[in-house]
Backbone as ProteinMPNN parsed JSONL, in Angstrom:
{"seq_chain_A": "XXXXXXXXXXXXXXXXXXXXXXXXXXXXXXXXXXXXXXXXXXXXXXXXXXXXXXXXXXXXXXXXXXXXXXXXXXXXXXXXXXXXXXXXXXXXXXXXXXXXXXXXXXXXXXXXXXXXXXXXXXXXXXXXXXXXXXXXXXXXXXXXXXXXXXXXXXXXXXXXXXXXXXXXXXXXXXXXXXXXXXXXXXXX", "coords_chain_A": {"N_chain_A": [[67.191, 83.712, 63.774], [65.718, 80.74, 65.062], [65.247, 78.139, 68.234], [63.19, 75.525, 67.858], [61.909, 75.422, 70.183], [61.321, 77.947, 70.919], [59.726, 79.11, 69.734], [56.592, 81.111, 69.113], [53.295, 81.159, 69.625], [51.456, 83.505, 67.084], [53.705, 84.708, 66.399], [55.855, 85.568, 63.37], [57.23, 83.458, 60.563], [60.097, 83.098, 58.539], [59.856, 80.879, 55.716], [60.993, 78.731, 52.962], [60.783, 80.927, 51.319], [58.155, 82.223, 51.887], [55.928, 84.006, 54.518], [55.015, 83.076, 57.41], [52.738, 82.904, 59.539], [52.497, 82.052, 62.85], [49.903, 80.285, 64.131], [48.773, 78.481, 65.9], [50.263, 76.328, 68.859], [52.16, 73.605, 69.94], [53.674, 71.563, 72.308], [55.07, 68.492, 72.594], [56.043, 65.831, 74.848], [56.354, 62.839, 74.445], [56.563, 60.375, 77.018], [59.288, 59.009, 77.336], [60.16, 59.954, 75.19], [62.012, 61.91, 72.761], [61.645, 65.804, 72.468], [58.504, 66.834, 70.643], [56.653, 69.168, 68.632], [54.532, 70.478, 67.336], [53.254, 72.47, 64.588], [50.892, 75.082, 63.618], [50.425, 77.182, 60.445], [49.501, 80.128, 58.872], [49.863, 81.126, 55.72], [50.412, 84.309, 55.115], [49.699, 86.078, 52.643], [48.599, 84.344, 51.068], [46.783, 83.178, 52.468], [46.605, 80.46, 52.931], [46.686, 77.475, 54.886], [48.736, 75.412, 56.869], [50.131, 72.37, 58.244], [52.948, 71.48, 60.631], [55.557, 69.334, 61.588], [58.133, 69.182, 64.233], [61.026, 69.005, 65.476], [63.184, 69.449, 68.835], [65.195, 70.164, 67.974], [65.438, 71.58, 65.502], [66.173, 74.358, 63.705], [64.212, 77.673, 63.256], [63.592, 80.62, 61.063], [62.652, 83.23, 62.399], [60.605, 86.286, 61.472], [61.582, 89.538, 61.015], [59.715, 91.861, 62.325], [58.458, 95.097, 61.723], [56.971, 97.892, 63.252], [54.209, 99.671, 62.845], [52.22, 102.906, 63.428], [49.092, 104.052, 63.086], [46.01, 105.01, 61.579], [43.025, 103.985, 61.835], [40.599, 104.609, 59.511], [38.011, 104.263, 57.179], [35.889, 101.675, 55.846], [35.955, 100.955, 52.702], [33.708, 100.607, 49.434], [34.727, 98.617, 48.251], [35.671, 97.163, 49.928], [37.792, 96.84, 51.196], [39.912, 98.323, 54.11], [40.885, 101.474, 54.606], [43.725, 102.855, 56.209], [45.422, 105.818, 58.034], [48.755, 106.864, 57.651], [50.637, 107.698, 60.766], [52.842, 109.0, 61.204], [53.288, 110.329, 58.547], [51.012, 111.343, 57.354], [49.99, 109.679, 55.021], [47.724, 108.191, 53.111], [46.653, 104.566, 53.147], [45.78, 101.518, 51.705], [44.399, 98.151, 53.309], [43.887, 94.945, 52.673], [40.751, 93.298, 52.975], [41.785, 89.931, 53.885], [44.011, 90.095, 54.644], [43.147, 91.932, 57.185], [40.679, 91.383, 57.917], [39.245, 90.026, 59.729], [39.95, 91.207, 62.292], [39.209, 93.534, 62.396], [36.544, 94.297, 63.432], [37.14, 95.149, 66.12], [37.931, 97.457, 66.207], [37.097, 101.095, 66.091], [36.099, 103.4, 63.769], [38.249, 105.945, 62.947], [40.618, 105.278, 64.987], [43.266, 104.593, 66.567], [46.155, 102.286, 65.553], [48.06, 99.7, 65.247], [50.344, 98.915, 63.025], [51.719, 96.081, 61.384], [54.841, 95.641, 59.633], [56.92, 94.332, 57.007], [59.354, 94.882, 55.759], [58.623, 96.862, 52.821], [55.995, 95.801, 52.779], [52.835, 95.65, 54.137], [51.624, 93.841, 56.75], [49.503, 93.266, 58.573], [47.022, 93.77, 61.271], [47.859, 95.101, 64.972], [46.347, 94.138, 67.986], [45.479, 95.338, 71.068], [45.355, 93.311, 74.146], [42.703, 93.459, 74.669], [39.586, 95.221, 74.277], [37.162, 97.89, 74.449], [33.901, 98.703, 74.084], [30.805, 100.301, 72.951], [27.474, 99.069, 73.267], [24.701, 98.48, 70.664], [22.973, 97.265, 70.572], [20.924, 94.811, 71.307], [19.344, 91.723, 72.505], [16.142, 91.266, 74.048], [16.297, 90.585, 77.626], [14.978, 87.592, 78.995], [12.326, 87.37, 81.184], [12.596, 85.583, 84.221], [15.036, 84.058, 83.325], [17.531, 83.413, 84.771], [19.931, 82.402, 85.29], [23.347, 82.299, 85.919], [25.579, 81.99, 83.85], [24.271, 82.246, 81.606], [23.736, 83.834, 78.407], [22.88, 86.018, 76.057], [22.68, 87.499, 72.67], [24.056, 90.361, 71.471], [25.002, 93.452, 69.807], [27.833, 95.442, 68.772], [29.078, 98.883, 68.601], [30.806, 98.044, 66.22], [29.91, 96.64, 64.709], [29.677, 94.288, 65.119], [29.164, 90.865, 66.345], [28.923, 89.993, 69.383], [28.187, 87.951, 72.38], [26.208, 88.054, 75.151], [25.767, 88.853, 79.086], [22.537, 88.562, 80.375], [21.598, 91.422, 81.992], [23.314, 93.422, 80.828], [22.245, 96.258, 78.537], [21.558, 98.122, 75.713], [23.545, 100.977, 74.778], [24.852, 100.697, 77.3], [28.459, 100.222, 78.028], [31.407, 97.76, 76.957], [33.96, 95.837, 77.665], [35.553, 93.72, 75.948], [37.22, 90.736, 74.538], [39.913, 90.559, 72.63], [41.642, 88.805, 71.346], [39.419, 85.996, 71.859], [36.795, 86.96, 71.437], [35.226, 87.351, 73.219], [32.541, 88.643, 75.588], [34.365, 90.475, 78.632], [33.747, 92.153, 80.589], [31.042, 94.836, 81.791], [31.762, 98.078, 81.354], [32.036, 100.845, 83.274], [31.748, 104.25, 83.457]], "CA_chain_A": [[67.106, 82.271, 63.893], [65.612, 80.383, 67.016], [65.032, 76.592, 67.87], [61.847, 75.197, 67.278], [61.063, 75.155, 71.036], [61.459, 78.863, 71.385], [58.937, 79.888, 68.848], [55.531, 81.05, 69.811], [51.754, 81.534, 68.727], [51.379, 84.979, 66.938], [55.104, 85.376, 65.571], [56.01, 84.955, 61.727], [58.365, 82.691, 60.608], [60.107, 83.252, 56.775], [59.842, 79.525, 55.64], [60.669, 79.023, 51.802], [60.065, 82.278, 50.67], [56.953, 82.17, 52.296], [55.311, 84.562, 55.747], [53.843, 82.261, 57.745], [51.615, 83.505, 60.807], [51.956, 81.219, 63.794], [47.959, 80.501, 64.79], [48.521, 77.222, 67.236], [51.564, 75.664, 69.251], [51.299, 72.769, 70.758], [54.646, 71.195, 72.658], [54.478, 67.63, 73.528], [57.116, 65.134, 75.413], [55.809, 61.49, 75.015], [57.654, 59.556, 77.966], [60.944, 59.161, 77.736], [60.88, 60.081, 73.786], [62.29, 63.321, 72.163], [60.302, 66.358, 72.356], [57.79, 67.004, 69.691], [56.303, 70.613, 68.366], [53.558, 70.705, 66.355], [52.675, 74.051, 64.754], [49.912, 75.086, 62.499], [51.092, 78.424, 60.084], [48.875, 80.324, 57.856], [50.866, 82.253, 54.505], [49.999, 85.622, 55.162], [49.835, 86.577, 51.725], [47.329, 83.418, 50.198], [45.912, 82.543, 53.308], [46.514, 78.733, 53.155], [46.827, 77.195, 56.122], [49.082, 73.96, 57.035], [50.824, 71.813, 59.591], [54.664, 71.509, 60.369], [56.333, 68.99, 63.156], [59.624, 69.704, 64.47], [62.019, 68.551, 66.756], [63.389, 70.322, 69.821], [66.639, 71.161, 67.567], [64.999, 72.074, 64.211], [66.161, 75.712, 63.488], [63.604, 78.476, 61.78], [63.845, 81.486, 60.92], [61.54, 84.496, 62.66], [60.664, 87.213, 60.463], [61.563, 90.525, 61.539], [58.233, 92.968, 62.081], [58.124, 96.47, 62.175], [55.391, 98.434, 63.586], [54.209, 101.65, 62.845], [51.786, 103.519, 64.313], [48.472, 104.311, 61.801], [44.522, 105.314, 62.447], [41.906, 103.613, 60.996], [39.929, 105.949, 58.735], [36.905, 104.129, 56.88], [35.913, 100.888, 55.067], [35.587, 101.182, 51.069], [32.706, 100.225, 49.199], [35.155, 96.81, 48.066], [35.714, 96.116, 51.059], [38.925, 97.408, 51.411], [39.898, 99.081, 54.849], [41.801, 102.726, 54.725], [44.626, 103.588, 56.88], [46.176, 106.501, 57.752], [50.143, 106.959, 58.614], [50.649, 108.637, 61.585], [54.079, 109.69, 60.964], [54.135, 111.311, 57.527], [49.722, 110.964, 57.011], [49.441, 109.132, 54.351], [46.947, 106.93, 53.036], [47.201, 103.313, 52.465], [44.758, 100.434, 52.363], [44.527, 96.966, 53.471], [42.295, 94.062, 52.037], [39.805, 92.113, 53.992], [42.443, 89.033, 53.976], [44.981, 90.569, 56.115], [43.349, 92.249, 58.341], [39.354, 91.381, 57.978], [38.254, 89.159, 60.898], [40.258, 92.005, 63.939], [38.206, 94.819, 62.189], [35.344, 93.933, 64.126], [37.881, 95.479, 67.096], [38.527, 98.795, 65.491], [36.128, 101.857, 65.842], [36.62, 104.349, 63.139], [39.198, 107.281, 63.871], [41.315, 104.79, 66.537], [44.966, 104.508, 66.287], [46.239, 100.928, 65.633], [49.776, 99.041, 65.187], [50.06, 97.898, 61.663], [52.95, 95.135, 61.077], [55.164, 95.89, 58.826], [57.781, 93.451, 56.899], [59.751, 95.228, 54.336], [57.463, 97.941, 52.55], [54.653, 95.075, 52.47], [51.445, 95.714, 55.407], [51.012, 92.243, 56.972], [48.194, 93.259, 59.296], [47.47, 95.04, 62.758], [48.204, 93.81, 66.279], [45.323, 94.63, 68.613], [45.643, 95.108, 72.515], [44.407, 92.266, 74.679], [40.96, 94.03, 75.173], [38.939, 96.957, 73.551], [36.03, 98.774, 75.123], [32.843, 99.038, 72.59], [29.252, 100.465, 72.848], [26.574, 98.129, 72.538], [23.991, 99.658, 69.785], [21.822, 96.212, 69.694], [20.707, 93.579, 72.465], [17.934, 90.748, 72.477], [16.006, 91.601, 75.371], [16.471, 89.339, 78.436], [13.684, 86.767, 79.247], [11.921, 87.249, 82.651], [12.848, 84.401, 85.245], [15.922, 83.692, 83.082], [18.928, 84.198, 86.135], [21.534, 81.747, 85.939], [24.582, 83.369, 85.726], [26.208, 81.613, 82.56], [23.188, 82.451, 80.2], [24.098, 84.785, 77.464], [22.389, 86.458, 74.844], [23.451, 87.921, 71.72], [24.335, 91.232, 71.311], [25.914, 93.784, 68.64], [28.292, 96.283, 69.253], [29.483, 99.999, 67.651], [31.526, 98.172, 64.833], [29.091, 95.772, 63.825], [30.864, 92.614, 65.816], [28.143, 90.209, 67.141], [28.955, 88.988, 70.601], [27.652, 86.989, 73.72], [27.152, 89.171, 76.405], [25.224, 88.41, 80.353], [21.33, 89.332, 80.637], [21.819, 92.25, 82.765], [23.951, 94.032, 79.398], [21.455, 96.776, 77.498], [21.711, 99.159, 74.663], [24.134, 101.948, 75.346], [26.249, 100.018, 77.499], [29.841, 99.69, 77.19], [31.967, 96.3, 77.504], [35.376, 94.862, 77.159], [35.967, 92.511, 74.787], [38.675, 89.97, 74.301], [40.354, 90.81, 70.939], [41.66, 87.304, 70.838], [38.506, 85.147, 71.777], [35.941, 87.712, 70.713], [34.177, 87.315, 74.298], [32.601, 89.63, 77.094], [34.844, 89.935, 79.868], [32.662, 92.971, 81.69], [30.768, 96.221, 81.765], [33.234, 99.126, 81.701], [30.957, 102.273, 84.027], [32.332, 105.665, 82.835]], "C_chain_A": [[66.661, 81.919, 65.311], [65.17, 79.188, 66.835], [63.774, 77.12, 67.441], [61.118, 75.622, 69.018], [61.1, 76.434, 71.457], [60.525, 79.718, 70.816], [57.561, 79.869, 69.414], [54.298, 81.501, 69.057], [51.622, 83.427, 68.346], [52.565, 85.429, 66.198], [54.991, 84.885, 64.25], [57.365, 84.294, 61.151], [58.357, 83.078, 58.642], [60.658, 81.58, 56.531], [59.615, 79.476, 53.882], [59.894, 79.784, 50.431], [59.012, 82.587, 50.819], [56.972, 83.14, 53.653], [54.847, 83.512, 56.041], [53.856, 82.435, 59.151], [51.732, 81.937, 61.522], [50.703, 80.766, 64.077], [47.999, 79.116, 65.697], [50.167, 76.712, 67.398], [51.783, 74.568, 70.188], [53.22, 71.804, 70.977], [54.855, 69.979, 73.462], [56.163, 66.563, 73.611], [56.597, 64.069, 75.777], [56.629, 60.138, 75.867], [58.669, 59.933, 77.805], [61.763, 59.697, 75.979], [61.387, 61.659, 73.875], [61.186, 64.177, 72.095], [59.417, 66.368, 70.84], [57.213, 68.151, 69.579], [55.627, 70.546, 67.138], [52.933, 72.129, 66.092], [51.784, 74.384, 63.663], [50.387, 76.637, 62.125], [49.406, 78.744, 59.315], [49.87, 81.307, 56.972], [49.991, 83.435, 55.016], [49.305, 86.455, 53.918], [48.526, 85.862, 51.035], [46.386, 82.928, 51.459], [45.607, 81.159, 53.816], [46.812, 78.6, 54.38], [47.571, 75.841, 55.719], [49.868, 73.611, 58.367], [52.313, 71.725, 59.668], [55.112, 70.627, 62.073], [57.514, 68.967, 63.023], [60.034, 69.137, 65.572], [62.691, 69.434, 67.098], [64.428, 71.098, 69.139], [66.426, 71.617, 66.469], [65.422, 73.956, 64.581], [65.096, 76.548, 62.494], [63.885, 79.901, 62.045], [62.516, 82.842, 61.125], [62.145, 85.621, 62.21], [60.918, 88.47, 61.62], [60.637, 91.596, 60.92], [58.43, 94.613, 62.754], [57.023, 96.845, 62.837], [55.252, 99.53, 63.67], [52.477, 102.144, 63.187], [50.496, 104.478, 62.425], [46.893, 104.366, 62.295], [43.896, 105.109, 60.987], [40.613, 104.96, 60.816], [38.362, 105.105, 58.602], [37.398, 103.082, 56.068], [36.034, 101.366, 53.86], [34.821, 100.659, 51.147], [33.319, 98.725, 48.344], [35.667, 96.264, 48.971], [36.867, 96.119, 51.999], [38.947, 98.529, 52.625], [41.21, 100.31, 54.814], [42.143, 103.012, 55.929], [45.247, 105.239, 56.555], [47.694, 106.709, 58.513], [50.339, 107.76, 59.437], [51.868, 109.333, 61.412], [53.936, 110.605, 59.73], [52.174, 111.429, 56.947], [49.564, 110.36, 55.218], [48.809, 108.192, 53.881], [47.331, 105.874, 52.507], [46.271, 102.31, 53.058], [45.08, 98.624, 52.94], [43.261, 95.798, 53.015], [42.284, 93.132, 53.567], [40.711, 90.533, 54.771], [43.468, 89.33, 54.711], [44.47, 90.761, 57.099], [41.695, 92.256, 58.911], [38.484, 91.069, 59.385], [39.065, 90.07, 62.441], [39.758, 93.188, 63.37], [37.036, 95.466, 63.253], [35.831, 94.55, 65.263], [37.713, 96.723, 67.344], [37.187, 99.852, 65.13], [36.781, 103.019, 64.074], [37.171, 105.558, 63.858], [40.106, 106.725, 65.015], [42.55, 104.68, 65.66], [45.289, 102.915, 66.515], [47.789, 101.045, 65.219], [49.559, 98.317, 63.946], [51.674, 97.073, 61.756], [54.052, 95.177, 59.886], [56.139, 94.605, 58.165], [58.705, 93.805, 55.666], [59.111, 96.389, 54.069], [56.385, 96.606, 52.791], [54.299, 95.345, 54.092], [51.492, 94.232, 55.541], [49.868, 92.39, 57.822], [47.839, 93.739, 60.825], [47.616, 93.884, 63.757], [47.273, 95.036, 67.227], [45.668, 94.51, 70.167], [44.787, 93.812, 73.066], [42.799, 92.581, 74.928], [40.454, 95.286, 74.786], [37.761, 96.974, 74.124], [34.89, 99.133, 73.401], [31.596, 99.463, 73.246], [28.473, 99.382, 72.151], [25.432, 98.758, 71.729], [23.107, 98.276, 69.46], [21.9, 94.905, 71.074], [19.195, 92.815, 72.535], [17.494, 91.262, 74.038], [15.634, 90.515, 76.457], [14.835, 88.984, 78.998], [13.704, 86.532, 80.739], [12.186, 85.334, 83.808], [14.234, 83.776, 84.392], [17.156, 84.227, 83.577], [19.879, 83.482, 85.878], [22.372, 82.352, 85.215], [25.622, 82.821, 84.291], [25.275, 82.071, 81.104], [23.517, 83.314, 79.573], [23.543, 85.247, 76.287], [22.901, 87.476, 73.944], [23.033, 89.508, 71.741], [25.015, 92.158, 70.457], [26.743, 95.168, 69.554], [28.465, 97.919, 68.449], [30.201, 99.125, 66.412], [31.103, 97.393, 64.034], [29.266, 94.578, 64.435], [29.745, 92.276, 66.834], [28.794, 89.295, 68.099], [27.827, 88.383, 71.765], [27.426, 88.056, 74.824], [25.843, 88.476, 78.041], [23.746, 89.42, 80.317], [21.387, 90.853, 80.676], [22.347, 93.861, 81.362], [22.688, 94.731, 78.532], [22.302, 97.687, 76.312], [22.411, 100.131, 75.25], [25.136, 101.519, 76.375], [27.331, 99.795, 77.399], [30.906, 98.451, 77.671], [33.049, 96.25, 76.76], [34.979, 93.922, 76.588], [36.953, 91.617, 74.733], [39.464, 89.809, 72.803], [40.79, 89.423, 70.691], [40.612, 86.281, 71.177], [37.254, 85.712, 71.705], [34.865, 87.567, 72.353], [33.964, 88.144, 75.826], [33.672, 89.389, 78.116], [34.44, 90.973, 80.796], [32.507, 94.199, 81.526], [31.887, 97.419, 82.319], [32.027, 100.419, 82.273], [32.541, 103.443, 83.846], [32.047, 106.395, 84.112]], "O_chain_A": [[66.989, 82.459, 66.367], [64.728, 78.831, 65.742], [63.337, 78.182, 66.997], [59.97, 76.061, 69.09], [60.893, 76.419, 72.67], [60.393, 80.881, 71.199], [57.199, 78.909, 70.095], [54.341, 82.134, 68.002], [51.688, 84.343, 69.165], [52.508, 86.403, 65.446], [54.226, 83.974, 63.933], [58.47, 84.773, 61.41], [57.448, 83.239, 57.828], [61.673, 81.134, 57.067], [58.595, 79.917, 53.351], [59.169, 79.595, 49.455], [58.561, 83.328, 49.946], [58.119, 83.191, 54.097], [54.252, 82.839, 55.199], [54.819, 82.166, 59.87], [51.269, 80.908, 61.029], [50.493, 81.733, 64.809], [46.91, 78.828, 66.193], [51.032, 76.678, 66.523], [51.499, 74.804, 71.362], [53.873, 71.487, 69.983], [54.872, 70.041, 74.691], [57.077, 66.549, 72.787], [56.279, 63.877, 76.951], [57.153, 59.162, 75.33], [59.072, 61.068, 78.058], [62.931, 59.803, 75.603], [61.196, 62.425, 74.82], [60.05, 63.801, 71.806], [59.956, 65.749, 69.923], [57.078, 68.55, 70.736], [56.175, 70.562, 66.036], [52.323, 72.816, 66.911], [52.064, 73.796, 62.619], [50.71, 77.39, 63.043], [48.464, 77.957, 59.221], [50.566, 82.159, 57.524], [48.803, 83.246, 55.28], [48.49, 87.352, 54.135], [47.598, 86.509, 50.551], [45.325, 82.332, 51.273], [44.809, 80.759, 54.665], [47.211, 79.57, 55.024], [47.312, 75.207, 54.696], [50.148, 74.377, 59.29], [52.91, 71.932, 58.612], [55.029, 71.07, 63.219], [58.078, 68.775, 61.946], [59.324, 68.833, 66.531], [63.037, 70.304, 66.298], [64.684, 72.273, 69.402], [67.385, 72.315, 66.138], [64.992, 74.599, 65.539], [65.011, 76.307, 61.29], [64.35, 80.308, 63.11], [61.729, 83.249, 60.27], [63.305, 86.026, 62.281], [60.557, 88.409, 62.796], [60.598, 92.079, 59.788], [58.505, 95.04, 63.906], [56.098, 96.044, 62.976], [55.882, 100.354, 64.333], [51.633, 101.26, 63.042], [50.824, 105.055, 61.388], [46.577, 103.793, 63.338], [44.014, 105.56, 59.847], [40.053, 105.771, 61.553], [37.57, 105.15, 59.543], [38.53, 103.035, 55.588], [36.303, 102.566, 53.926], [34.53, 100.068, 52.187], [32.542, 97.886, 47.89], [36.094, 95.11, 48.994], [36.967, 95.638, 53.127], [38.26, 99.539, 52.473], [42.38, 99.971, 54.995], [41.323, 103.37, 56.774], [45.472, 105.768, 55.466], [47.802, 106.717, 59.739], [50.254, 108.9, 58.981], [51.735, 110.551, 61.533], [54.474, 111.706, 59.843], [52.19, 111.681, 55.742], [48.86, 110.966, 54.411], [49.27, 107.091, 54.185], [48.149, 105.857, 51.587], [45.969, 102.14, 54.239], [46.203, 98.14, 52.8], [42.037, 95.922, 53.072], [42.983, 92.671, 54.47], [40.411, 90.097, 55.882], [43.739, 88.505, 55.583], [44.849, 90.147, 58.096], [41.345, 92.847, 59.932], [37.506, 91.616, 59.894], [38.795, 89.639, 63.562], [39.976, 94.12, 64.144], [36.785, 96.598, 63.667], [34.817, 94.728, 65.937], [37.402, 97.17, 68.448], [36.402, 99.626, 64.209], [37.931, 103.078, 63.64], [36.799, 106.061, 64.918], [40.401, 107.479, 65.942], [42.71, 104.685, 64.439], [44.802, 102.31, 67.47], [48.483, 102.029, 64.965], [48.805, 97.356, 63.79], [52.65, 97.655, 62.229], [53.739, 94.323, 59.056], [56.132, 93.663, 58.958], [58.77, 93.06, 54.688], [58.941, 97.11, 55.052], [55.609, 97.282, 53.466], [55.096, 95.295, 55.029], [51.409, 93.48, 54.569], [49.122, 91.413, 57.757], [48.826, 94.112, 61.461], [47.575, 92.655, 63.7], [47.387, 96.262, 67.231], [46.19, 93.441, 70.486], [43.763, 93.39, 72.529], [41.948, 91.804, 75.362], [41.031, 96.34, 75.053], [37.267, 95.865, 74.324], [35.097, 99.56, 72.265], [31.353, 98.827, 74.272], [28.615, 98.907, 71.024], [25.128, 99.834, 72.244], [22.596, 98.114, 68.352], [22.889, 94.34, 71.541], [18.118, 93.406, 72.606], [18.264, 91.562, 74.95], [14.78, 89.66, 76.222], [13.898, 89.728, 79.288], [14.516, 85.898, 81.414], [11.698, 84.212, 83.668], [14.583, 82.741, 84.96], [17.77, 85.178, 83.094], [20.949, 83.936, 86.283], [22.213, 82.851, 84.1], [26.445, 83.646, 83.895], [25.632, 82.161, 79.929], [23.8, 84.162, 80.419], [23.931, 84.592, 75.319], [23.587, 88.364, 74.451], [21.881, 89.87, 71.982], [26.059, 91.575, 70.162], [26.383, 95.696, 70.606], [27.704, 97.979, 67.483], [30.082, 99.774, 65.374], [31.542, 97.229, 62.896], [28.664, 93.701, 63.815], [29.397, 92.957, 67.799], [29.158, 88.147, 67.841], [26.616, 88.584, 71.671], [28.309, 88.776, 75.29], [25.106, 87.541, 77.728], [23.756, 90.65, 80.253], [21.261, 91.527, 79.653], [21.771, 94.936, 81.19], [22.052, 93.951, 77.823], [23.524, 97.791, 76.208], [22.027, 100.352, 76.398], [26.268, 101.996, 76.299], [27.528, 98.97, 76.507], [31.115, 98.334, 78.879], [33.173, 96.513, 75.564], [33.933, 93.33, 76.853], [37.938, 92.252, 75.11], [39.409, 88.807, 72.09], [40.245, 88.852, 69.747], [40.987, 85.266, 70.59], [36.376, 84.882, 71.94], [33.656, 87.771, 72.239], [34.734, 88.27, 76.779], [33.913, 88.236, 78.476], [34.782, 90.741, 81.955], [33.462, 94.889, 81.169], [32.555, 97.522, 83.348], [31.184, 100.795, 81.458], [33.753, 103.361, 84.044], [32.312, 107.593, 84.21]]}, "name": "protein", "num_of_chains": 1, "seq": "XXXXXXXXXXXXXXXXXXXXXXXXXXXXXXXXXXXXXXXXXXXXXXXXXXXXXXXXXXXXXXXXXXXXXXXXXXXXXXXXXXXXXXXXXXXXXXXXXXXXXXXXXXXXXXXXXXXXXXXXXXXXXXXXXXXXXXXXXXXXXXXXXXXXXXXXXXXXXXXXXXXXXXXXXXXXXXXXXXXXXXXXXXXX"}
């Protein structure tokens, strides 16, 4: 159990038999009123998304997450991504809807943190920043210098980012696993 004002973006709350994935938190105190806590969830399970306001003393209930320790193997041909358990190896997949859009993170053969909640997979938890090979870059346009300009780029896992002129093929760059954006050439 924890108030309302203790809860944070990223945790899962069990809310009428429901998972529901933090994804925004927003904590506001208009003058002299009572606080206010606006939080947007998504179900884990259907994917809906909705809104929820709360007051400073509202109690909910955060889910308790395991995490176990598992290396991404290979997509399927439905789409479906294969794990393997590092503890006891065995296989076990995850669909696109859990864990589709931090794929793009994940080389094949890397070791990841899957979430656990019960026996049910809820989906991995990625470090603040992953290192990728670039394997695809527009090539930068002569007299184009200023330092904000960015052109598109692909990486080893397929994941189309932004990256600074200067950035070629073979290259390798940090990433921001939560806002999907360069943050600088990593030299080996």
């Amino acid at each position: 159990m924890a108030r309302a004002t203790e809860i944070r973006k990223g945790q899962v709350l069990e809310y009428e038999g429901k998972l529901l994935l933090i994804t925004d938190y927003e904590h506001k105190t208009p003058g002299n009123l009572r606080a206010i806590i606006n939080i947007k969830t998504r179900d884990i399970m259907t994917g809906a998304t909705s809104q929820m306001r709360l007051g400073s003393n509202d109690v909910l209930t955060v889910a308790h997450l395991d995490h176990k320790k598992a290396e991404y193997l290979y997509k399927e041909g439905n789409g479906d991504f294969v794990f393997m358990d590092s503890d006891n190896y065995e296989q076990f997949t995850m669909s696109p809807d859990l864990v589709g859009e931090k794929m793009g993170f994940v080389k094949e053969n890397t070791q990841v943190e899957v979430l656990v909640h019960g026996e049910r997979m809820l989906g991995i938890e990625l470090p603040a920043a992953v290192t990728l090979e670039v394997v695809e870059a527009e090539e930068a346009v002569k007299g184009n210098t200023a330092t904000n300009v960015k052109k598109g780029a692909k990486v080893e896992t397929g994941l189309d980012i932004k990256v600074p002129f200067h950035i070629k093929v073979g290259d390798r760059v940090k990433i921001s696993t939560e806002t999907g954006e360069f943050l600088s050439r990593v030299n080996d």
